[in-house]
C-alpha positions as CSV (number, residue, x, y, z in Angstrom):
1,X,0.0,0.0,0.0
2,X,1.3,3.7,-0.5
3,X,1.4,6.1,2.0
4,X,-2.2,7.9,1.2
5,X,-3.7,4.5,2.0
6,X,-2.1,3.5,5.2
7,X,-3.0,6.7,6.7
8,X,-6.9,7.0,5.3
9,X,-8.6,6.9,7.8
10,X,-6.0,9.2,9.8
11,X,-7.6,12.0,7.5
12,X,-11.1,11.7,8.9
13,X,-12.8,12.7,12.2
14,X,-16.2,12.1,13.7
15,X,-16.8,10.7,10.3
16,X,-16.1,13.7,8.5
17,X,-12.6,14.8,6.4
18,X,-10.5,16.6,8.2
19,X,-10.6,19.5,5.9
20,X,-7.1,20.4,5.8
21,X,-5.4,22.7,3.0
22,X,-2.1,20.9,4.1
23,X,-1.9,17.6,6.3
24,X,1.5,16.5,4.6
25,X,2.9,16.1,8.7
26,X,0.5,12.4,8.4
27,X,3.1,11.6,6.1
28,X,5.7,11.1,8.5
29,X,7.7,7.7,8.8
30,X,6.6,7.4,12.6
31,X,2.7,7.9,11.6
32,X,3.2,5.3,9.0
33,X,5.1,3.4,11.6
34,X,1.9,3.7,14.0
35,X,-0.9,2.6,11.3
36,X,0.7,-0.2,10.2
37,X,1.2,-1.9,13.8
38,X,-2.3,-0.6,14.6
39,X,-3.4,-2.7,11.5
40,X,-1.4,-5.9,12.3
41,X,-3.2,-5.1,16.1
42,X,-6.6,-4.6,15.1
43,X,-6.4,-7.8,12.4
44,X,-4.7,-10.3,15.0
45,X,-7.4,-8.7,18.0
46,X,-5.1,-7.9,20.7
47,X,-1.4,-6.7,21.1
48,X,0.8,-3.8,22.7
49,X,2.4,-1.1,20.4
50,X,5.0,0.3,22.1
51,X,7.1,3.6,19.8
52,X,9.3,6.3,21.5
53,X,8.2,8.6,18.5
54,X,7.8,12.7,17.7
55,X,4.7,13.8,20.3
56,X,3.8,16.1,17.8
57,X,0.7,13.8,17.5
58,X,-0.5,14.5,20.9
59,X,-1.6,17.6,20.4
60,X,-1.0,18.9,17.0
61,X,-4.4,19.4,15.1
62,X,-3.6,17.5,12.1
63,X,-3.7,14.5,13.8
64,X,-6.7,14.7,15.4
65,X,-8.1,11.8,13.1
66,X,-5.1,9.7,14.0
67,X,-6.0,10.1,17.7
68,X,-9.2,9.5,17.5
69,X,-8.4,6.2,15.3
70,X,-6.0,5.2,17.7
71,X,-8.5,5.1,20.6
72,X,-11.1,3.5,18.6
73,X,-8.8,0.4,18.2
74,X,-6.9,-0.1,21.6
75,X,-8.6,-0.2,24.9
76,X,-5.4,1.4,26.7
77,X,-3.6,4.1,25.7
78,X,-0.2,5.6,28.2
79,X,1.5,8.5,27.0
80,X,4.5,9.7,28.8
81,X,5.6,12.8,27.4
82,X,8.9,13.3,27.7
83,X,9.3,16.8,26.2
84,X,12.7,18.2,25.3
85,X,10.9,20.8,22.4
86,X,13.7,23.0,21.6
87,X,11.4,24.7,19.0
88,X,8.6,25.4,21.6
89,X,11.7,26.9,24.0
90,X,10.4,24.3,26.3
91,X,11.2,24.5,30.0
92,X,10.7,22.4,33.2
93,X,7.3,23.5,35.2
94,X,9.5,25.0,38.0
95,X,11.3,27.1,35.5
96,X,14.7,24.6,35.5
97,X,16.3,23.2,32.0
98,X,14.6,20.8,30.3
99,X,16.5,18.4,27.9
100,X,15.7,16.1,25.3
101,X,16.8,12.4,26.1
102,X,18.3,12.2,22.1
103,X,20.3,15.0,20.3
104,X,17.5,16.8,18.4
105,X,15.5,19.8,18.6
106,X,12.0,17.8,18.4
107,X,10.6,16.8,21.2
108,X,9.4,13.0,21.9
109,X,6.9,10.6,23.6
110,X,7.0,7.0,24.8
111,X,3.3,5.7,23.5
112,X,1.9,2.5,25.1
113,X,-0.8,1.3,23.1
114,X,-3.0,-2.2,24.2
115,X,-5.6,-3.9,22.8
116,X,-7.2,-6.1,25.6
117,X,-9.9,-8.7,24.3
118,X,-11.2,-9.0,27.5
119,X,-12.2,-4.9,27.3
120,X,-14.2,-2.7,25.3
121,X,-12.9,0.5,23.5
122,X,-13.2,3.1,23.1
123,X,-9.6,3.5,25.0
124,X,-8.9,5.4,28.2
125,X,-6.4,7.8,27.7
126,X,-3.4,8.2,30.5
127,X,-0.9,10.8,30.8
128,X,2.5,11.6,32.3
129,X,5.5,13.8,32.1
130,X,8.8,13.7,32.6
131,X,10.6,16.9,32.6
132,X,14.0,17.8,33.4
133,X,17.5,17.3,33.0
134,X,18.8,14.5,30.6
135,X,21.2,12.3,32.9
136,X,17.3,12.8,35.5
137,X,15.3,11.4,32.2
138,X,17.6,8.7,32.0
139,X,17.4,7.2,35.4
140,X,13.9,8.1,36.1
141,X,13.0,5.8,33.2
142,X,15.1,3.0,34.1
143,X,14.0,2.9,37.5
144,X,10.1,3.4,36.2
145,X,7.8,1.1,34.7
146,X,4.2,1.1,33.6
147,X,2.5,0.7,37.2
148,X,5.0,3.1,39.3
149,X,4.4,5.7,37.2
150,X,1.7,9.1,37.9
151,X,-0.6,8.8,35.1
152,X,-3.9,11.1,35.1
153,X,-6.6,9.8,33.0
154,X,-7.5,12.1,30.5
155,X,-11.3,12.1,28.3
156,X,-10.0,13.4,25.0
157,X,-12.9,14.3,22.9
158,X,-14.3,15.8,19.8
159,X,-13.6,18.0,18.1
160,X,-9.6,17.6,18.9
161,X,-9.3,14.6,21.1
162,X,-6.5,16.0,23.1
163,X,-3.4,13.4,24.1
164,X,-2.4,16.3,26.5
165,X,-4.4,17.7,29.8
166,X,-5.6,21.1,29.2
167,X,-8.0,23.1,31.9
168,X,-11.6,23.2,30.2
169,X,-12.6,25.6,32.9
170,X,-12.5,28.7,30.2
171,X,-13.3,26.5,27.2
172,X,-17.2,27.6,26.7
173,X,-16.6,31.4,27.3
174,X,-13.9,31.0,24.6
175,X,-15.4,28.8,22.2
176,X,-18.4,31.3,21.7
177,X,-15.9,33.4,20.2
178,X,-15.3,34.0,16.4
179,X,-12.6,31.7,15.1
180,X,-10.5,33.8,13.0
181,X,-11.3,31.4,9.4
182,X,-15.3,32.0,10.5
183,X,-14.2,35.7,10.5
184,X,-12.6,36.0,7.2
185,X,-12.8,32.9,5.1
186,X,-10.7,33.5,2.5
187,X,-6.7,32.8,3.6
188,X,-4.1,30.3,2.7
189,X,-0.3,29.4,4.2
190,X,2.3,31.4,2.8
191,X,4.2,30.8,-0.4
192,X,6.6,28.4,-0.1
193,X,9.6,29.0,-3.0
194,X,12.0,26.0,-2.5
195,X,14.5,28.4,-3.9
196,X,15.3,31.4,-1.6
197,X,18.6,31.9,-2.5
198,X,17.4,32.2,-6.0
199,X,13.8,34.0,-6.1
200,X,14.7,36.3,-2.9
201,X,17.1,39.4,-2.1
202,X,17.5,41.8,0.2
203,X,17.9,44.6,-2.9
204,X,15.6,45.0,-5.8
205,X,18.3,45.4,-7.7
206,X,20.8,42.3,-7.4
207,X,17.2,40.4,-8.0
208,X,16.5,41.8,-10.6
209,X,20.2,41.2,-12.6
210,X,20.2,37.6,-11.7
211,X,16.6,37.1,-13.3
212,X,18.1,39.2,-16.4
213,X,20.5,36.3,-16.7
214,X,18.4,33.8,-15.9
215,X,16.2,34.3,-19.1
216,X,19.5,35.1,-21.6
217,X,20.5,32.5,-23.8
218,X,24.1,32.8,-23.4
219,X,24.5,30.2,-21.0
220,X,23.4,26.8,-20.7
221,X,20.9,25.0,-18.7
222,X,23.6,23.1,-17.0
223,X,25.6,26.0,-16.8
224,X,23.1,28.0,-15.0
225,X,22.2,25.3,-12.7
226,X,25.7,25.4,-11.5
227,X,26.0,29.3,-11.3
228,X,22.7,29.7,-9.9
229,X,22.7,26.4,-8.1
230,X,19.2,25.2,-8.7
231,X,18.7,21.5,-9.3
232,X,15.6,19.9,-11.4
233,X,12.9,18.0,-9.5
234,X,10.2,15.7,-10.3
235,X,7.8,18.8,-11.2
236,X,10.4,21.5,-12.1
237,X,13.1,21.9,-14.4
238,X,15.7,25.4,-15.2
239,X,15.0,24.8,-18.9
240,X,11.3,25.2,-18.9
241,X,11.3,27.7,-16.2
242,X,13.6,29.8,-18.9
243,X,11.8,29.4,-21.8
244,X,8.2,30.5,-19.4
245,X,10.0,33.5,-18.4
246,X,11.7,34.1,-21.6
247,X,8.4,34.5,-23.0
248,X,7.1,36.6,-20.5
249,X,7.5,39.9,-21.7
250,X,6.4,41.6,-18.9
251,X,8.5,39.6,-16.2
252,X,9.7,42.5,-13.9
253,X,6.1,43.4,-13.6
254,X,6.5,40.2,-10.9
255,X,9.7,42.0,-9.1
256,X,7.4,42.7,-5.7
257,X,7.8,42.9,-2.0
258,X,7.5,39.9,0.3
259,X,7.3,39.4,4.6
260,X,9.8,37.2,4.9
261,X,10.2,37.4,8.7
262,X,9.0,40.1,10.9
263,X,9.6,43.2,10.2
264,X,11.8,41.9,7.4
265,X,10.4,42.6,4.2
266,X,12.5,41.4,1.3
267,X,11.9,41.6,-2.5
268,X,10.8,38.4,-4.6
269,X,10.4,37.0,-7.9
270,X,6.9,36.4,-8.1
271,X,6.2,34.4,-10.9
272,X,4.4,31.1,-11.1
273,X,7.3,29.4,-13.0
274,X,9.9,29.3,-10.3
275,X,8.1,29.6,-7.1
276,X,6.5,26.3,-5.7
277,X,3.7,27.3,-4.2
278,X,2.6,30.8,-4.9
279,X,-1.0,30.4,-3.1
280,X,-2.0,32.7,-6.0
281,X,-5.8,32.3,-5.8
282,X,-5.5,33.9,-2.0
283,X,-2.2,36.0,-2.7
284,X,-3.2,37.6,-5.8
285,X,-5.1,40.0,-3.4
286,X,-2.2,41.2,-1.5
287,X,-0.9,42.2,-5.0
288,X,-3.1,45.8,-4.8
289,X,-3.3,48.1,-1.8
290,X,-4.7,45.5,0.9
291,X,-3.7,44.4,4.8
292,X,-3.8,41.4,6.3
293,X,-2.8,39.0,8.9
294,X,-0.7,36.5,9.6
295,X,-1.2,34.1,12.6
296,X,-0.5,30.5,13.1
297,X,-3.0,27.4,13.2
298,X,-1.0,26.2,16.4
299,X,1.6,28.0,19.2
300,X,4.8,26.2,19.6
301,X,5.9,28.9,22.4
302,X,4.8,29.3,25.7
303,X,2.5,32.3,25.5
304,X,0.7,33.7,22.5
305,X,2.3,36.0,20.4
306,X,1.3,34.6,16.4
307,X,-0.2,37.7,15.4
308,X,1.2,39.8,12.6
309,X,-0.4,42.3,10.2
310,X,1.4,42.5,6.4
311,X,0.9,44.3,3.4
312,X,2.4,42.1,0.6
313,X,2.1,38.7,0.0
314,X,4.0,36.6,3.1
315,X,6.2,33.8,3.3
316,X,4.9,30.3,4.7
317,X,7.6,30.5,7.6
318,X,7.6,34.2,8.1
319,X,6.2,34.4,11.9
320,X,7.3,30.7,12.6
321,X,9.6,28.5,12.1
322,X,7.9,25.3,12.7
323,X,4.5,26.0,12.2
324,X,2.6,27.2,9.1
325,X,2.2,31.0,8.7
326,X,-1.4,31.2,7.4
327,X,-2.4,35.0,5.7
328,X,-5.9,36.5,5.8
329,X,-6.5,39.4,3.8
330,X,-8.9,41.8,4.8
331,X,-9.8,42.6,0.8
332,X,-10.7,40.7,-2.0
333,X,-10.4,42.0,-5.6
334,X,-12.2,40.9,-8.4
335,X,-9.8,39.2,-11.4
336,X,-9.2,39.2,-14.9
337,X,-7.5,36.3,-16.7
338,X,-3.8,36.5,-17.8
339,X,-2.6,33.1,-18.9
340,X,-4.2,30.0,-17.6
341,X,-6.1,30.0,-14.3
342,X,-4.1,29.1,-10.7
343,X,-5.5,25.8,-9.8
344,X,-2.4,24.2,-8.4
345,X,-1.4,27.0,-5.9
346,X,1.2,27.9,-7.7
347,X,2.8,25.0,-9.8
348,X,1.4,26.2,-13.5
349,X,5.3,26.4,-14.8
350,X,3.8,28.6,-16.9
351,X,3.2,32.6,-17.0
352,X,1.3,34.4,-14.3
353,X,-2.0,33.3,-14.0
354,X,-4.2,35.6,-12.4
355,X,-3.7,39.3,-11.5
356,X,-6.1,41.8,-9.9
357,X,-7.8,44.6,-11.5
358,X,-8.4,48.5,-10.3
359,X,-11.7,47.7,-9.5
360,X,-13.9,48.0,-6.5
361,X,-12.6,45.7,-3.7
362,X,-15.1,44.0,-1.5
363,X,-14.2,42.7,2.3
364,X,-13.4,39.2,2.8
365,X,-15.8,39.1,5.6
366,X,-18.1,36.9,6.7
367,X,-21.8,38.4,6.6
368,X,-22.5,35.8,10.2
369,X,-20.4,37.8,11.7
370,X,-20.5,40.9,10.2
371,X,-24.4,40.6,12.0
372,X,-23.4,39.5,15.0
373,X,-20.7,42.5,15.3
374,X,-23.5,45.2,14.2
375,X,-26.2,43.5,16.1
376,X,-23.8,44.0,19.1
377,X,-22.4,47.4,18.7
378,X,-26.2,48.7,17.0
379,X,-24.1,49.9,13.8
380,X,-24.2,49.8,10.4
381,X,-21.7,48.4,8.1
382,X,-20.0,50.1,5.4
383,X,-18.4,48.1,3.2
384,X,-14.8,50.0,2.8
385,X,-12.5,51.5,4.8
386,X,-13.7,52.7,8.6
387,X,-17.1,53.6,9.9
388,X,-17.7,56.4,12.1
389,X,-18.3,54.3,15.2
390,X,-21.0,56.4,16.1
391,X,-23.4,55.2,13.7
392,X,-21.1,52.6,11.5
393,X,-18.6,50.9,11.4
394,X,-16.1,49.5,8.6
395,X,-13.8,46.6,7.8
396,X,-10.5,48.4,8.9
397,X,-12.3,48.9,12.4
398,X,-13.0,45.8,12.9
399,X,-9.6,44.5,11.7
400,X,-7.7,47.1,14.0
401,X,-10.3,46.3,17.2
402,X,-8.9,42.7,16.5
403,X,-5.7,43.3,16.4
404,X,-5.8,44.9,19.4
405,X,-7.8,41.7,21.4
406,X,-5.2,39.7,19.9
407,X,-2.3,41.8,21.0
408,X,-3.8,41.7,25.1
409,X,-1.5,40.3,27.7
410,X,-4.7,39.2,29.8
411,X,-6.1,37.5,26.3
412,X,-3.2,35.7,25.3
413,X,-3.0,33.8,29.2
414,X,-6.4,33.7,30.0
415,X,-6.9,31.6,27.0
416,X,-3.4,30.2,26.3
417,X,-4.3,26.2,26.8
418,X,-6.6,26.6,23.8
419,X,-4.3,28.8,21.2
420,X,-1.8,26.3,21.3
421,X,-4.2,23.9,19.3
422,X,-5.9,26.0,16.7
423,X,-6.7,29.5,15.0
424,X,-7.3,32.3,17.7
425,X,-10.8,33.1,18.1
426,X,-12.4,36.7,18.7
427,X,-14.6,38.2,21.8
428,X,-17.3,40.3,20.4
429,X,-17.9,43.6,22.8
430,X,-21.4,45.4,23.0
431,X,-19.5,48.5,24.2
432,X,-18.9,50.8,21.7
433,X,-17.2,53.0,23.7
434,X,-14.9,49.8,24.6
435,X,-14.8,48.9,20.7
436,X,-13.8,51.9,19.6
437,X,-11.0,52.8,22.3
438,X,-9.5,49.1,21.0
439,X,-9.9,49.7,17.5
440,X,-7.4,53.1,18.0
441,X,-5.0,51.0,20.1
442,X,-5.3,48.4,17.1
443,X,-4.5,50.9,14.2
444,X,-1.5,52.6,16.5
445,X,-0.1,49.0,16.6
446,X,-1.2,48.4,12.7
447,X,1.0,51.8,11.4
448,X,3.9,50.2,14.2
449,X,4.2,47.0,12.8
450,X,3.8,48.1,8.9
451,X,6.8,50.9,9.8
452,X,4.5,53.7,8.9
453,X,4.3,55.2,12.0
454,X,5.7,58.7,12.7
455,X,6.8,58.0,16.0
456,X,9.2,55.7,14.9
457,X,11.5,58.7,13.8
458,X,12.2,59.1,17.5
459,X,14.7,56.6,17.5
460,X,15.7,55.7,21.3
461,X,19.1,54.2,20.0
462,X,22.5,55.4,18.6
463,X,25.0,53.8,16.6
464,X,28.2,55.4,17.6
465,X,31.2,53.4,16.6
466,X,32.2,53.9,12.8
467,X,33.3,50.2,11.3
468,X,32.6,48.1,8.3
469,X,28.9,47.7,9.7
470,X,29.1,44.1,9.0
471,X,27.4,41.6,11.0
472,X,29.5,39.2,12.4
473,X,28.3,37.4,15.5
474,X,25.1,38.9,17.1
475,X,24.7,39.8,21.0
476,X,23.3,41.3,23.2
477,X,25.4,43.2,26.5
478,X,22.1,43.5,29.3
479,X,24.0,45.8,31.5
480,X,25.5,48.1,28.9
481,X,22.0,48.0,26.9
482,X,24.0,47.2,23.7
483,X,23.6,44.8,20.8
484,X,26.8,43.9,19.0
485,X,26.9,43.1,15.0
486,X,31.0,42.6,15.6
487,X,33.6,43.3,17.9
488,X,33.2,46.7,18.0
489,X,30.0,47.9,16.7
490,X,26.6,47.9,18.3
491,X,23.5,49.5,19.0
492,X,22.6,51.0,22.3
493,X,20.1,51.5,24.4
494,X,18.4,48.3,23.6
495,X,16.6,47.1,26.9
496,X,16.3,43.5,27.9
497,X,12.7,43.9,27.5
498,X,13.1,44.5,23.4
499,X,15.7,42.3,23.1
500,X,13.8,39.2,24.5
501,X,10.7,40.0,22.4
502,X,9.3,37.5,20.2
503,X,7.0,37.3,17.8
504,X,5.7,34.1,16.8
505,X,8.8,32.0,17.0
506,X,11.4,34.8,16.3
507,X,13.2,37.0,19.0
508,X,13.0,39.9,16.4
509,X,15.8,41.9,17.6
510,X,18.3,38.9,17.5
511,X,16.7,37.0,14.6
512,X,16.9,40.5,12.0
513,X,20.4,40.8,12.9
514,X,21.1,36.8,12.3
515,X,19.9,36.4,8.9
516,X,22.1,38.9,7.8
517,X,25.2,37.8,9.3
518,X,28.4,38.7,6.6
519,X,26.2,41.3,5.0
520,X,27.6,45.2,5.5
521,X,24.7,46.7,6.3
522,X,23.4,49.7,4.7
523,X,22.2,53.1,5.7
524,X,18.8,52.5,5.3
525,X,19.4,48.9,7.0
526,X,21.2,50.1,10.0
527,X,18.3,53.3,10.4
528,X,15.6,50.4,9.8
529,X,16.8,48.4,12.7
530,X,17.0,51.3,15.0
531,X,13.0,52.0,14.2
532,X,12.1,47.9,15.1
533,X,13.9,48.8,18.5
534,X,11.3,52.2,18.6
535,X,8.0,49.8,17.3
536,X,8.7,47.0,19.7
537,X,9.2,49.2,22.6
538,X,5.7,51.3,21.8
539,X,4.1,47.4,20.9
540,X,5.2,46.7,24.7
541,X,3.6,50.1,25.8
542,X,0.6,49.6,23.8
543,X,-0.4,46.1,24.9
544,X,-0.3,47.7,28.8
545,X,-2.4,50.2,27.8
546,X,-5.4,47.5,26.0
547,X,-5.3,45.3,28.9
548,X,-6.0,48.4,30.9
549,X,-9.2,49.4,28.8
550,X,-10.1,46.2,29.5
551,X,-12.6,46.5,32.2
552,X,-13.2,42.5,32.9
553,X,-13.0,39.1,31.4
554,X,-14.8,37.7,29.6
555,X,-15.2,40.6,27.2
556,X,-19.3,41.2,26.8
């Protein structure tokens, strides 16, 4: 059997397809692993599957099929988490180190599943952790077994069927919120190139150049394969990406901007014939004056922060680097045809496909909720732009009044055990004077974030030492306030605060700084990175001052 068939039935839930854009992670050798020795299990009627696997299943929405299966066929299930995430920063419960028990950066699980004859399934579910240091993991487990160890039953259920304990205590006064997909239903990931080196600069201009030779003739395929170094796949070879874009005569109409990582926007060769995936069908809408944003399906870190607004189109790892960054715009244009329709997401090999026209934009809103939030607030909607919150109210309110729920400290711990497994969801207020107090702490975060804001002039940092302004090895001095690029350069006045703050799973300060390590930066670079400093201070300032609007949770 191929893979697609050994995992079917991982891909359904309560009976239903699991409805996702992108569940390649079932693919994984250990899920495979699983389904087969769950077969062989469930055909010879009882058996123990023991695997010391990935415990991304445990929790990961994807596999909430695959959970579900699994306790349909076994009637015991012990999971014994024994962490180690360096991608989710994980940490013991007292604050101490955690390790992983192997040398890699994805945490794993010990799974215990049985099939008794003698019992009836569905399974029960029991969980235990083991956190801590390596050489502690090591003996605790060899000194350990099945019946000495702390489980705590758990009652997984629909729709997610959790292999982790989560407090439900919160769960009904969150789950009547507005899932951001129910809010605006048109989004996709983000592009994914398989080429950066290639498709991606930090300059217009070098991009541009290197695309002028890639469609001249005066060098060979193989020739520019090893210049360029871009290898043929299965669905993707240099030669016919040349001739498309040879033929293209209006190829550096697809020279555009990108998100590539927070608050690093880098220039890209947008065209169909050498980007993988270019999610065109959503993107294409980003391609006109439009604002979005980015969040994850998932939190890998400890406390919400997967919230980004964008103005371009936006990289699939741009705001994580482990989880999918999924774009919403806030605007959908209509289209006119150029070339042959998208409907591969961006694997035509062929010339653009679809590009949006200058006409009137509607606002990829849902009308449910549009209802409920005018039935609240007793306003109208208007259908572009921002109402006058006394007797309407627009899309770019509600988008800024959002950004600003999703940017509160109280919001992102109050209902932290239940954005680490899917989309964040929205509290509706019936206080206008509540929604529109929000809605101008959203838009002063909005400008902030999309470097528009005047008050990033006021730059609360100097770069005094003259140098080669390359960036060498990055750090950052807490007493002296100071981030180093190389031995003798730095910013200052940098607090601790700025410098630890993430977003998604970036530390922005550092991670800006890291991805251009041997580049000499610029003058426009270095001023750039002095204004981040000024718009993550004023984010931290801003998200005091919504919590503090915030009369009580939850918000009515």
């Amino acid at each position: 059997k191929d893979g697609n068939e050994i995992i079917a039935g991982y891909k359904r839930v309560d009976g239903k397809p699991l409805g996702e854009k992108n569940p390649k992670t079932l693919q994984d050798d250990y899920v495979k692993f699983i389904r087969f020795a769950q077969w062989r299990i469930e055909n010879t009627g009882q058996g123990i599957l023991g695997f010391i696997t990935n415990h991304s299943y445990l929790d990961n929405p994807t596999f909430r099929g695959m959970r579900q299966s699994l306790m349909r066929s076994f009637t015991d299930i012990f999971i014994l988490d024994l962490h180690g995430n360096v991608k989710k920063r994980e940490v013991s419960p007292d604050g101490s180190k955690d390790d992983n028990v192997f040398d890699i950066q994805q945490g794993v699980a010990i799974g215990i599943f049985v099939k008794d004859p003698n019992k009836i399934g569905p399974a029960k579910v029991h969980h235990g952790d083991l956190w801590g240091l390596r050489n502690e993991k090591y003996r605790t487990l060899l000194e350990t077994n099945v019946s000495k160890t702390n489980w705590i039953e758990l009652r997984p259920s629909s729709p997610f069927y959790l292999f982790v304990p989560r407090s439900e205590e919160l769960l009904p006064e969150y789950e009547i919120c507005w899932k951001i997909t129910e809010m605006l239903p048109v989004n996709s990931v983000g592009i994914v190139t398989s080429r950066d080196h290639f498709v991606l600069d930090f300059d217009e201009i070098p991009l541009k150049e290197r695309i002028a030779i890639f469609r001249e003739t005066g060098q060979s395929d193989e020739e520019m394969r090893h210049s360029l170094k871009l290898n043929d796949l299965a669905d993707w070879s240099i030669s016919t990406a040349r001739r498309n874009v040879r033929q293209d005569d209006d190829w550096q109409s697809s020279l555009i901007k990108c998100l590539y990582r927070p608050f690093d926007t880098r220039y890209i060769f947008y065209h169909d014939s050498v980007i993988e995936r270019s999610r065109r069908t959503v993107m294409r809408h980003m391609l006109k004056d439009n604002i979005g944003f980015v969040t994850t399906r998932q939190v890998t870190s400890l406390v919400f922060n997967n919230i980004l607004c964008a103005t371009n189109i936006a990289e699939y790892k741009c705001i994580s680097h482990d989880r999918n960054s999924y774009l919403f715009p806030l605007y959908l244009y209509p289209v006119r045809e150029k070339g042959k329709p998208d409907k591969s997401g961006g694997k035509e090999g062929g010339v653009q496909s679809v590009m949006p026209t200058q006409t009137r934009r509607e606002p990829n809103v849902n009308p449910k909720f549009l209802k409920a939030v005018s039935d609240k607030l007793a306003l109208k909607f208007v259908d572009d732009g921002k109402g006058d919150l006394i007797n309407t109210f627009g899309p770019e309110d509600i988008f800024n009044y959002s950004y600003a729920i999703f940017h509160s400290p109280t919001y992102c711990t109050r209902y932290a055990e239940f954005l680490k497994v899917d989309f964040p969801r929205l509290p509706l207020t019936s206080d206008k004077g509540l929604f529109k107090a929000l809605a101008a702490k959203g838009a002063e975060l909005v400008v902030l974030h999309l470097m528009e804001s005047p008050v990033l002039n006021n730059l609360v940092t100097r770069y005094p030492v003259a140098g080669s302004n390359e960036v060498e090895k990055v750090s950052h001095d807490e007493d002296s306030r100071r981030v180093y690029i190389n031995k003798t350069q730095y910013f200052e006045g940098v607090s601790p605060e700025v410098w630890d703050f993430h977003i998604g799973g970036y530390q922005v300060c550092q991670k800006w700084l890291k991805d251009r390590k041997g580049r000499r930066l610029s003058y426009d670079e270095l001023t750039h990175y002095q204004k981040v400093i000024v718009a993550l201070k004023e984010t931290i300032r801003l998200m005091v001052d919504i919590d503090a609007l915030i009369p009580e949770w939850p918000v009515l």
